[in-house]
C-alpha positions in Angstrom: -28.3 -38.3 -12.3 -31.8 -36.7 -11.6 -33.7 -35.5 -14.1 -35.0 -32.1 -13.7 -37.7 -29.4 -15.1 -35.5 -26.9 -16.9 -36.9 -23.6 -18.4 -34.3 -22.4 -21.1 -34.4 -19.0 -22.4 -31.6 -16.6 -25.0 -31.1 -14.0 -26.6 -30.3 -14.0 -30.6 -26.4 -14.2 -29.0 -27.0 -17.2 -27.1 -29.9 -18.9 -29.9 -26.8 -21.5 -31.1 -25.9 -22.5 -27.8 -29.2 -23.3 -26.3 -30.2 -25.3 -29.4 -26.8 -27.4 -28.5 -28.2 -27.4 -24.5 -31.7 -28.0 -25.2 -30.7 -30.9 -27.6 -28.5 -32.5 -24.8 -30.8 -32.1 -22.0 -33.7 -33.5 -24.0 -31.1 -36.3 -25.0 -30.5 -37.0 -21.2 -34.4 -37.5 -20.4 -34.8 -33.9 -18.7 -38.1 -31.9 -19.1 -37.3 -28.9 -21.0 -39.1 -25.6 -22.0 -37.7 -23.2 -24.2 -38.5 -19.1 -23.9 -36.9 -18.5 -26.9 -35.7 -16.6 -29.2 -36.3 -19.1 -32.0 -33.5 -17.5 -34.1 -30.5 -15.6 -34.6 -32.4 -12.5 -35.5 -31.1 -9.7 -33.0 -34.0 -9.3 -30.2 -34.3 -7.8 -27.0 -32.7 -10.7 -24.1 -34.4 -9.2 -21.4 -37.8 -10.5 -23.5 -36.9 -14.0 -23.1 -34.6 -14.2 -19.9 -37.3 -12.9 -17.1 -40.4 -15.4 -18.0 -37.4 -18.6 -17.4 -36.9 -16.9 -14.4 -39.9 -15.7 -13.2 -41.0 -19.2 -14.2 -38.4 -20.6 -12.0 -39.7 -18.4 -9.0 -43.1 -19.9 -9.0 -41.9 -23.2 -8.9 -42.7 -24.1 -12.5 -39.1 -25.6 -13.0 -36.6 -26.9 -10.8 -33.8 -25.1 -12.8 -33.5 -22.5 -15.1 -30.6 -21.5 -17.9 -29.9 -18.3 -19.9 -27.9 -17.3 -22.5 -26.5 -14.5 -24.2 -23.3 -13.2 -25.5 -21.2 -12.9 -22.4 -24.4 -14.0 -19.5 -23.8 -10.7 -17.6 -26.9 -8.9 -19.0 -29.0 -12.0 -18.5 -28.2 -13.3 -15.1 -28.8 -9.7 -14.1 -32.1 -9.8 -15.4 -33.2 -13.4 -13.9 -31.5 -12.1 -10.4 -34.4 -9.3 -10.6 -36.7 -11.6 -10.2 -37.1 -12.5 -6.4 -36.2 -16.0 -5.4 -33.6 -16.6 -8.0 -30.2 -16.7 -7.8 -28.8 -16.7 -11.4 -24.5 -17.3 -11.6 -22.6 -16.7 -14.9 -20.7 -19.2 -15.3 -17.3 -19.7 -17.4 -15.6 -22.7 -16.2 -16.2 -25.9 -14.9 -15.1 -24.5 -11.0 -17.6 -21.7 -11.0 -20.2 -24.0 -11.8 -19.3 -26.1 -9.1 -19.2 -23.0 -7.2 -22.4 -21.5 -8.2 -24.5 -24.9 -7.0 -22.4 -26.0 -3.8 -22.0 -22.6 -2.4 -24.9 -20.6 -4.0 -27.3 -22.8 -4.7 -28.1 -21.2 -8.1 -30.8 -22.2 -9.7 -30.1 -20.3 -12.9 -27.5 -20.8 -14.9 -26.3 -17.7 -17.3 -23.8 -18.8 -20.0 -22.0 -16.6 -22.6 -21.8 -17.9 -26.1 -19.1 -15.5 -27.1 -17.1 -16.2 -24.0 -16.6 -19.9 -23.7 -16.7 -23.3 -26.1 -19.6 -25.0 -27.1 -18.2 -27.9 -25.6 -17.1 -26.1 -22.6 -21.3 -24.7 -22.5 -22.3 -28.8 -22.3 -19.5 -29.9 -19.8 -20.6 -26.9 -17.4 -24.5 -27.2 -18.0 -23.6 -31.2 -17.2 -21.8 -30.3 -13.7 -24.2 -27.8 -12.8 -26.7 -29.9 -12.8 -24.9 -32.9 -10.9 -23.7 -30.5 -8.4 -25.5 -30.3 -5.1 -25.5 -27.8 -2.8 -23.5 -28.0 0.5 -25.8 -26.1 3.0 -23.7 -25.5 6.3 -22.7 -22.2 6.4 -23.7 -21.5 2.9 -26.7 -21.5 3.7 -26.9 -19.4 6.6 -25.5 -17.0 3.1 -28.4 -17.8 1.1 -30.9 -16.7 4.0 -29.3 -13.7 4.2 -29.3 -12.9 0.2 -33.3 -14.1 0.8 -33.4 -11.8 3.5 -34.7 -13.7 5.5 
């Protein structure tokens, strides 16, 4: 699999879960740089979530992946931030989704939603799963506005 730049950012909510994904990505010889938080104290998400995105916007990182307690609230922040397209995902389909038809290059997960195990499996896909252009992308230049 490629190995890509990731920027990985949470919220207290999310702090377990990107510990678990920072600790496999680093495992699988990906270049990773954590936003924080650097705890389970609460915190503010939206403090942590738009500098992986923005980061991601400038070309910084190739992907980016943010966390919280359900990813709602975070993906809407990094989809603020022009040039990203941020998906929650909650299975492995919307994953695949979210990269073949979206080509997101955020990923919001939601620790109180899914498994940890489920989180890994998901962050694994998403990141194996290319996108399909075609008429997608036709999509993706309209969302751009382009």
């Amino acid at each position: 699999m490629k190995k890509f730049t990731i920027a990985i950012g949470s919220d207290h909510a999310g702090y377990r879960y990107k510990e678990a994904i920072k600790a496999l990505l680093l495992a699988e010889g990906h270049t990773v740089r954590d936003f924080g938080t650097s705890s389970d104290a609460p915190c503010d998400y939206p403090d942590f979530i738009r500098p992986v995105a923005e980061a991601v916007a400038r070309g910084e990182f190739e992907r980016g992946i943010v966390l919280g307690g359900s990813g709602n609230g975070e993906a809407i922040v990094a989809n603020r931030v022009r040039g990203i397209r941020c998906g929650v995902c909650w299975n492995e389909q919307a994953a695949i989704w979210s990269r073949s038809h979206n080509d997101a290059n955020v990923l919001s997960l939601g620790e109180r939603t899914i498994s940890r195990d489920l989180a890994l499996t998901i962050v694994k896909l998403w990141l194996a799963t290319p996108f399909e252009g075609g008429r997608h992308l036709r999509r993706i230049r309209k969302i751009d506005g382009e």
